[in-house]
N, C-alpha and C positions, 0 to 999 in steps of 0.2 A: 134647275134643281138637279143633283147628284141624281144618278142610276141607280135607283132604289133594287131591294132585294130581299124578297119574303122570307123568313127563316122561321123554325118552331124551336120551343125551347119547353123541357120536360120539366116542372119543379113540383115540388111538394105542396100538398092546398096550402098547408099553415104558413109555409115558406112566400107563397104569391099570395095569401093575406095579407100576413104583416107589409109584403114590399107595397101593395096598393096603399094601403094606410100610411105609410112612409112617404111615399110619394104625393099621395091625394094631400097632406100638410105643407107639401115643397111647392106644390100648387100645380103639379105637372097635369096635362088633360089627359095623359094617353099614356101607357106602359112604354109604346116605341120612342118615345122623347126621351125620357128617362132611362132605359137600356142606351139607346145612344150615347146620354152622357158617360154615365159610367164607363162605356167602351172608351170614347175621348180622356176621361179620367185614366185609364188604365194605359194609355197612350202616352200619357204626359206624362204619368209616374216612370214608363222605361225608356224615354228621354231623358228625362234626367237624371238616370240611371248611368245611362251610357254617357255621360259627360257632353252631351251635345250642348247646342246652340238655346239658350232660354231666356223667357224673361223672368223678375222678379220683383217683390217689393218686399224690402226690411222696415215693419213697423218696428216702430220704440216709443216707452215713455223714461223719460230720467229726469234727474235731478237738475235743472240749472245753475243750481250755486255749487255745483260739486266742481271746485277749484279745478280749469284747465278742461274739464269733460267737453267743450265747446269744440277749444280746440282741436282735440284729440276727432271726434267725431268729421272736423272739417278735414283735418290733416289724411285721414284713413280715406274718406270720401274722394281728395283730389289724388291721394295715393293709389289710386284703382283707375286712373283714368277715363278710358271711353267705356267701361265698362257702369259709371254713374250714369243715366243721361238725366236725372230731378230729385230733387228733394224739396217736399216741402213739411212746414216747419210750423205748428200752433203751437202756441202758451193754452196750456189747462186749467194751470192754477196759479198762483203767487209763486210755486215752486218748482212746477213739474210740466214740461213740456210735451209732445204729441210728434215724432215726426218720422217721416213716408218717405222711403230712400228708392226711386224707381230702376231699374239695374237691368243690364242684357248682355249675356256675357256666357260663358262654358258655364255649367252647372257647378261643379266644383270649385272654381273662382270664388263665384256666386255664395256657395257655403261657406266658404273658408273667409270673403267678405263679412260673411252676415257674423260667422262666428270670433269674427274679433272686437267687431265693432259691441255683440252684444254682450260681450266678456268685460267691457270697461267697465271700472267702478263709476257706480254713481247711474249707470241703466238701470232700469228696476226692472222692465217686463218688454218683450220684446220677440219679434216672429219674420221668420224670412218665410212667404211665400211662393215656389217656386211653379211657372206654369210654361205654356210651348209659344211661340212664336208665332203660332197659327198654321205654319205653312203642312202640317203633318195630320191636320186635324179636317181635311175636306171632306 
């Protein structure tokens, strides 16, 4: 286990109300799990701030019969090279498909990926996730 370290922290009642109630539905046991994440949270966010090294996933749902959209999504995907390493791909409906583009690459790559692919006609809804590598977060 990491080299733990006791700290205090001054907040308002109403303020460490609500955060127990927030947290007691997230299912956390303990205020220090929770404070931890969000520090890891706040971590991740100035990683990928600074353009570094991350992973990601670009969910989509679109249209399947949207003439050539297949394409374009496969062609954009191999067009990124090692920066893809999986996609995978459900049918939802008779028309509209489901699919998970898993991605590790510079942050801004990473955006500039998500945001083309999710500009094509014929995506409907769609979200790039972007989180750390792990190696930042011990």
């Amino acid at each position: 286990m990491a080299d733990l370290v006791r700290t205090g922290v001054s907040l308002e009642r109403e303020l460490l109300k609500r955060f127990d109630k927030v947290i007691g539905r997230k299912g956390y046991q303990n205020r220090s799990k929770a404070i931890r994440d969000i520090i890891r949270e706040l971590i991740v966010e100035e990683d990928t701030d600074e353009n570094k090294i991350v992973a990601g996933t670009l969910t989509m749902v679109y249209d399947h019969h949207r003439p050539n959209l297949a394409d374009k999504l496969i062609e954009a995907q191999h067009h990124a090279g090692s920066k893809v390493l999986a996609a995978t791909h459900v049918h939802l409906s008779h028309d509209y498909c489901l699919e998970v583009v898993i991605m590790k690459g510079r942050s801004e790559d990473l955006r500039r990926l998500g945001d083309q692919i999710l500009s094509l006609r014929g995506v409907k809804h769609g979200r790039l996730v972007i989180t750390t590598t792990g190696k930042n977060l011990k």
